[in-house]
C-alpha positions as CSV (number, residue, x, y, z in Angstrom):
1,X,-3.3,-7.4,16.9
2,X,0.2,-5.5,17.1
3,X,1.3,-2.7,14.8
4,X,4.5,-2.3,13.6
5,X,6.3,-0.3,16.9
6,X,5.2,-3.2,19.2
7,X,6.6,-5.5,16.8
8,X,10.2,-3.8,16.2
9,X,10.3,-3.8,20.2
10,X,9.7,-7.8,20.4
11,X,12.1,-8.3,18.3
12,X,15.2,-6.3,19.4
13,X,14.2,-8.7,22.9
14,X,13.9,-12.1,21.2
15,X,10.3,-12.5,21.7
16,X,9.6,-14.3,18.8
17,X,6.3,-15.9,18.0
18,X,5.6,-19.7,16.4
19,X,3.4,-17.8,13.8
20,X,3.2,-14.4,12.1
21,X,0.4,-12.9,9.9
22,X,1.5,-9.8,8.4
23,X,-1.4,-7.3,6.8
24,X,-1.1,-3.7,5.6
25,X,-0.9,-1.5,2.3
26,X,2.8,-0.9,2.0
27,X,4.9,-4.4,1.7
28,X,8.0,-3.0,1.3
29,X,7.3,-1.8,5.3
30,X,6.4,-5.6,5.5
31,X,9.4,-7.2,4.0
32,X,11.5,-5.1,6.4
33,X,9.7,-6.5,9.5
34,X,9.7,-9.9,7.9
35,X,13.8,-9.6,7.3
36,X,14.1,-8.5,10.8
37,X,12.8,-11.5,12.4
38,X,14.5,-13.5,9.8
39,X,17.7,-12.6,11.1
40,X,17.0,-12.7,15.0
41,X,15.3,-16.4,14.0
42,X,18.0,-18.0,12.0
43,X,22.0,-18.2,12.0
44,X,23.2,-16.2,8.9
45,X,25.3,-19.3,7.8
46,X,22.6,-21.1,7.1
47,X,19.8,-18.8,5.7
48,X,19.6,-20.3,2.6
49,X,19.2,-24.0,3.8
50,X,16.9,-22.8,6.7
51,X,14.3,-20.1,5.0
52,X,12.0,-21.6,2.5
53,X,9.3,-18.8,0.6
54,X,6.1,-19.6,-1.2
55,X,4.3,-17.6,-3.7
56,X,0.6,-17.3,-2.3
57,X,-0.4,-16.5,-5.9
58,X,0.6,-19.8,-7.1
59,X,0.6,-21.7,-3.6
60,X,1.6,-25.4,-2.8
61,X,-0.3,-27.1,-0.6
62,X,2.0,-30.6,-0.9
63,X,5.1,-28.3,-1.3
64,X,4.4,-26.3,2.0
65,X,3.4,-29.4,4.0
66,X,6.7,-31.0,2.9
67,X,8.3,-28.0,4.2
68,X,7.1,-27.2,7.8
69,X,7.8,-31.3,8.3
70,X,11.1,-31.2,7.9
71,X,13.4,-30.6,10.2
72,X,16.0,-27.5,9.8
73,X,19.5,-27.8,8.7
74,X,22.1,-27.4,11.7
75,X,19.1,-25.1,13.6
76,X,16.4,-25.1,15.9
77,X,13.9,-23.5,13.8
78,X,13.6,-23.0,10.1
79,X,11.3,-19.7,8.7
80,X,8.5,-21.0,6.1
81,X,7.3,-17.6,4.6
82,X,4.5,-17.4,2.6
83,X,4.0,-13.8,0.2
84,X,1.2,-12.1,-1.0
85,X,-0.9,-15.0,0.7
86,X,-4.5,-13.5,-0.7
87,X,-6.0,-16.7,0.4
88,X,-6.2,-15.0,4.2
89,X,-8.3,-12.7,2.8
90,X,-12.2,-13.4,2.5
91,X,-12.7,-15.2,-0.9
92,X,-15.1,-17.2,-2.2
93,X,-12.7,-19.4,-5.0
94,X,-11.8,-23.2,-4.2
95,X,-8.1,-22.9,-4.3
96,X,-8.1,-19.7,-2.2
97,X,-10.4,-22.3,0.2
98,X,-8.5,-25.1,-0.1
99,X,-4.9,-23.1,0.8
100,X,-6.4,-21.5,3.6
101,X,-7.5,-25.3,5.4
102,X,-4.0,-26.6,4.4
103,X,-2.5,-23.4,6.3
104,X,-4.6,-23.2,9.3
105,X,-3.9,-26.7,10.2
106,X,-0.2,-25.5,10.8
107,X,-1.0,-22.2,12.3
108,X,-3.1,-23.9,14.8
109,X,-0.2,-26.5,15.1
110,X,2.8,-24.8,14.5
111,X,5.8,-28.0,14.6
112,X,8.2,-26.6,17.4
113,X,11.1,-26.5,14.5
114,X,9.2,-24.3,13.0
115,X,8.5,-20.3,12.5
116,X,5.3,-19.9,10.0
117,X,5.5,-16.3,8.3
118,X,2.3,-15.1,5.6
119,X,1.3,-11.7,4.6
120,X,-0.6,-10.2,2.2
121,X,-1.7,-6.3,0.9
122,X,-4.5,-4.5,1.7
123,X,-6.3,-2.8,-1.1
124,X,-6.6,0.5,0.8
125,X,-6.6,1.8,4.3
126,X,-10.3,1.0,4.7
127,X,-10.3,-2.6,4.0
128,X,-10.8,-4.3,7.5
129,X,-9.3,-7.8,8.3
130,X,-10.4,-10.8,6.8
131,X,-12.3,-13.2,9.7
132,X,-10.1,-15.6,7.9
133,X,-7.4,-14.0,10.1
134,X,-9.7,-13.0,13.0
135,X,-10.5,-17.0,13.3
136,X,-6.5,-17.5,13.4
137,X,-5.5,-14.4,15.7
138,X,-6.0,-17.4,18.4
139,X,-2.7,-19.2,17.4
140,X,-0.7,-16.3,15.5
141,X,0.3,-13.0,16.3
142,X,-1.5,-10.5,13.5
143,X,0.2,-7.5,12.5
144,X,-0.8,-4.5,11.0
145,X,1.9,-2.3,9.3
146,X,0.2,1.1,8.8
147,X,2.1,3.6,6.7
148,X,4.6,5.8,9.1
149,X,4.0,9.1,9.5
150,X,4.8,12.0,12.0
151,X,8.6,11.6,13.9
152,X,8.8,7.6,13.5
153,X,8.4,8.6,9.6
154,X,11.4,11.2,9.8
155,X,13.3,8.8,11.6
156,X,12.9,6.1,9.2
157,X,14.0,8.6,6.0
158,X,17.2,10.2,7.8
159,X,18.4,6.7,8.6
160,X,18.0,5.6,5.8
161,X,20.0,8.8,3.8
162,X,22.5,8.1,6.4
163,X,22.8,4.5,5.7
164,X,24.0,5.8,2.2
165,X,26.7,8.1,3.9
166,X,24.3,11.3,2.9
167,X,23.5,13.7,5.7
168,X,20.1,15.7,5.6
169,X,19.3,18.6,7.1
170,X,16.1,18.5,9.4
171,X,14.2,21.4,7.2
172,X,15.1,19.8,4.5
173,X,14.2,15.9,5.7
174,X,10.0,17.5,6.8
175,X,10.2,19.0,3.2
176,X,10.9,15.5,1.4
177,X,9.0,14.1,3.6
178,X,5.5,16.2,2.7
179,X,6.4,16.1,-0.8
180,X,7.3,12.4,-1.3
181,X,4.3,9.6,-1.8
182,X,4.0,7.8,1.8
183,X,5.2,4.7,-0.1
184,X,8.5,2.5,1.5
185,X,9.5,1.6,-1.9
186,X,9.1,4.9,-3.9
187,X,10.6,6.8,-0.8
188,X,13.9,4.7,-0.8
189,X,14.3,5.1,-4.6
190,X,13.7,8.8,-4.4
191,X,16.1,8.7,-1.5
192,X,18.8,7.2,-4.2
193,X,17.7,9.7,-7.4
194,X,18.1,13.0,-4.9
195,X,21.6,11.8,-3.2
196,X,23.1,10.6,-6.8
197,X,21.6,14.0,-8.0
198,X,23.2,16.3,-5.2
199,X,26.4,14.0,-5.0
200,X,28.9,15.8,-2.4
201,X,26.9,18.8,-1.7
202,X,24.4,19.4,0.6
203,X,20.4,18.8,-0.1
204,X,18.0,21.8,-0.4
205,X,14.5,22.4,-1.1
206,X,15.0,23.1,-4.9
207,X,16.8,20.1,-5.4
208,X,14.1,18.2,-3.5
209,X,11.6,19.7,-5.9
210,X,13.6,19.2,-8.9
211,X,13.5,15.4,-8.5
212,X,9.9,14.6,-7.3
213,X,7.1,13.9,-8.8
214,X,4.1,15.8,-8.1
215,X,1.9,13.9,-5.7
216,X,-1.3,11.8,-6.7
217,X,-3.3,14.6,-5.3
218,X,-2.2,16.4,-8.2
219,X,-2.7,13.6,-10.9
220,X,-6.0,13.0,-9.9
221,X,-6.9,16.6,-10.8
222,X,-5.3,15.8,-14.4
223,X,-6.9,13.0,-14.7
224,X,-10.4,14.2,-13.9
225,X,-9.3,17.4,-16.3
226,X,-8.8,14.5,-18.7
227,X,-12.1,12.5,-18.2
228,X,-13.5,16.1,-18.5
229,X,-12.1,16.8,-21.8
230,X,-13.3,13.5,-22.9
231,X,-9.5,12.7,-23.6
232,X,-9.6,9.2,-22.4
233,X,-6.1,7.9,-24.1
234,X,-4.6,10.5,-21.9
235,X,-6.4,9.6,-18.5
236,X,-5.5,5.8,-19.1
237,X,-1.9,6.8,-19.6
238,X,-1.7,8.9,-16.6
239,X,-3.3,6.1,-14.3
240,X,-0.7,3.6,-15.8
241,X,1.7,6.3,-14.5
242,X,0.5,6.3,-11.0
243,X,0.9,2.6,-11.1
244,X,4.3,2.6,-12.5
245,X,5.0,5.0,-9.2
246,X,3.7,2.1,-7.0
247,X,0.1,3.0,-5.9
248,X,-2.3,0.7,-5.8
249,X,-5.1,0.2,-7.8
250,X,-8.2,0.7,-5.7
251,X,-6.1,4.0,-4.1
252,X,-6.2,5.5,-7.4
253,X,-10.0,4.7,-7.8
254,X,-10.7,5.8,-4.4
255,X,-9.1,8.9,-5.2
256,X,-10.9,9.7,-8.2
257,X,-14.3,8.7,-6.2
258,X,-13.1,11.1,-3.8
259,X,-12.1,14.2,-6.4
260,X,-16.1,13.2,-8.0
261,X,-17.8,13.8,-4.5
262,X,-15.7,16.9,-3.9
263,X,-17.0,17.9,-7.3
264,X,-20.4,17.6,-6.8
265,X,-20.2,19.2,-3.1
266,X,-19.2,22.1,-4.9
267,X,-22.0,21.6,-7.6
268,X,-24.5,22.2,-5.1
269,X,-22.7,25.2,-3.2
270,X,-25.0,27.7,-4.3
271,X,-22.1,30.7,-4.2
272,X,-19.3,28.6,-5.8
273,X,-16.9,31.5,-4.4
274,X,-13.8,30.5,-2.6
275,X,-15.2,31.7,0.7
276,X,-17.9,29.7,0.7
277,X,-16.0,26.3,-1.0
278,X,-13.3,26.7,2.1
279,X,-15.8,26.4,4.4
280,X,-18.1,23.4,2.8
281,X,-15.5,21.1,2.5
282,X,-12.7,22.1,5.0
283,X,-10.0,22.1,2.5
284,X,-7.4,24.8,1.6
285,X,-8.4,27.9,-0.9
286,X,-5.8,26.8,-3.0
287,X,-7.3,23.4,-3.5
288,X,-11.2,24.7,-3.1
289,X,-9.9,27.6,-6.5
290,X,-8.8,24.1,-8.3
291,X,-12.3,22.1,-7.8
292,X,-14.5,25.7,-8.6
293,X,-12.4,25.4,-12.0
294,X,-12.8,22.0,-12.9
295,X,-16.9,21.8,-11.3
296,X,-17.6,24.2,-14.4
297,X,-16.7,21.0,-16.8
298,X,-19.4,19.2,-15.3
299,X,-23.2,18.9,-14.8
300,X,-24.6,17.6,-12.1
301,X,-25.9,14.7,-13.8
302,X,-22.7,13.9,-15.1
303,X,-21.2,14.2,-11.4
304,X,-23.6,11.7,-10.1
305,X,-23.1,9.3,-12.7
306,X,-19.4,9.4,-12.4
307,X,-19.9,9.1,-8.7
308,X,-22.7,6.2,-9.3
309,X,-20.0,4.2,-11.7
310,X,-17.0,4.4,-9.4
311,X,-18.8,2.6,-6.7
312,X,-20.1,0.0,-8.8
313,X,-16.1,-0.9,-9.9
314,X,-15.4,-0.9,-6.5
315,X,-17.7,-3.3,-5.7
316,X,-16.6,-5.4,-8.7
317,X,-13.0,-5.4,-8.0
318,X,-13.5,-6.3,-4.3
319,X,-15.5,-9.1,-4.9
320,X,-14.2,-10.6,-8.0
321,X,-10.9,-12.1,-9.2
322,X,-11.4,-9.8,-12.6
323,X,-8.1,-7.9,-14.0
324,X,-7.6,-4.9,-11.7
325,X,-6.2,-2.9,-14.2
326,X,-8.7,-3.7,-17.2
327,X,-11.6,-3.1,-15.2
328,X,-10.4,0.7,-13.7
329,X,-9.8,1.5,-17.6
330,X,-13.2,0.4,-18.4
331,X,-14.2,2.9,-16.0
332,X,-12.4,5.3,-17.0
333,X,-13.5,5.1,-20.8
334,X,-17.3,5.0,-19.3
335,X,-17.0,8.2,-17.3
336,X,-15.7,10.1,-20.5
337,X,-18.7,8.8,-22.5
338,X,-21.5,9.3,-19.7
């Protein structure tokens, strides 16, 4: 399995492969990796005849077979991409079976004229590759796109300010980057808000701050306030905000399992002083201050419930084709009532 630096460097050499599986939890990172071999596989004059793209959600198993048997238009090799192809993952459902046996007979048999792309999101950073993939890693090279951080992330952010003719200076690019949600997509649209915002000047910290949005980190806490205050309209809304900014659903319920655990941690610290927090947990004072505050809104019992209901969702939406979104309110409107 590759990640996304190996990748970048096969690419700028013209090692391409028959077959690509593409896995990770931002797919705007994806897409761009995708694009680049697009362009290094086919000649731009005849993109549109050559590239043919499937919806995994609503897949075709006549309609891709068609496909990847006939021959490309005025090319050696034509690019049959498959998106959000949740059949790679490990689910139980006939048509996610049935699409998976069409596709690995073409993986493992890839025609010459052709260059097989799929992908599909991870839930979070924890969730492990299917052995649906595993049993095709064989005949395809896998790919995992982890979020960019450290220098490759900086690097990423000033090229793209400078691909919009808007110089950044490097204080300034570390700030946005710490204050901006590790997200591809949300990072390039903040990128567009701050430049249109700052126009011909240059970018400082206070305008940097005057255009983001706090950070999940900071939602959760409002949101737990919210569950706290038994104002469950309000923690609903905020979690349909956090979607609206692009972050995935079991994220946001892995966060709020997170904040509960933190919670009772600091439940059970017999001094509850700031001291004493800093040391438990290994987390800033300014942060520890914040959970003593809101660990007064709770009992234990409560904690532990909260805790004991967030896992059971988890376990529900990972293993069921339920509504997402429906099921994380439900949850929600259970932990204000427990």
């Amino acid at each position: 399995m590759l990640d996304i630096d190996k990748l970048e460097g096969n690419i700028k050499k013209n090692m391409l492969e028959n077959c690509y599986i593409l896995l990770g939890t931002d797919e705007e990172l994806i897409k761009e990796q995708i694009q680049q071999i697009i362009e290094k596989a086919l000649d731009p004059s005849f993109v549109d005849l050559n590239l043919i793209k499937f919806d995994g959600m609503k897949f075709s198993g006549e309609a891709f077979r068609d496909s990847c048997e006939t021959l490309p238009f005025l090319s050696d090799k034509k690019v049959v991409l498959v998106y959000r192809a949740n059949f790679l993952k490990d689910l139980n459902d006939s048509d996610s079976k049935k699409a998976f046996e069409i596709c690995k007979e073409y993986i493992e048999s890839t025609p010459n004229h052709c260059l097989l792309i799929f992908y599909y999101i991870l839930e979070d950073k924890r969730e492990k590759i299917s052995n649906r993939v595993k049993k095709l890693e064989k005949h395809s090279l896998v790919v995992k796109a982890d979020r960019l951080k450290g220098e490759r992330l900086y690097k990423k952010v000033e090229d793209r300010f400078n691909s919009q003719g808007k110089d950044i200076g490097k204080i300034e690019l570390k700030y946005f980057c710490e204050k901006v949600e590790n997200n591809t997509h949300i990072i390039y649209s903040e990128i567009d808000k701050l430049i249109n915002f700052t126009e011909d000047r240059n970018i400082t910290k206070g305008d940097i701050d005057a255009m983001l949005p706090y950070k999940s980190e900071n939602d959760i806490f409002d949101l737990v306030d919210y569950i706290a205050d038994k104002k469950s309209e309000r923690a609903i809304g905020l979690m349909n905000e956090l979607l609206y900014k692009g972050e995935n659903i079991i994220y946001i319920l892995t966060m709020i399992e997170r904040q509960f655990k933190l919670l009772f941690r600091v439940k059970l610290n017999k001094h509850q002083t700031t001291d004493s927090v800093v040391k438990d947990l290994k987390l800033p004072p300014f942060i520890c201050d914040r959970l003593i505050k809101q660990s007064r809104k709770f009992k234990l019992k409560q904690l532990k419930g909260c805790i004991e209901l967030c896992l059971a969702t988890e376990k529900t939406l990972k293993s069921t084709t339920l509504d997402k979104k429906t099921e994380l309110e439900l949850m929600i409107i259970n932990t204000v009532i427990i």
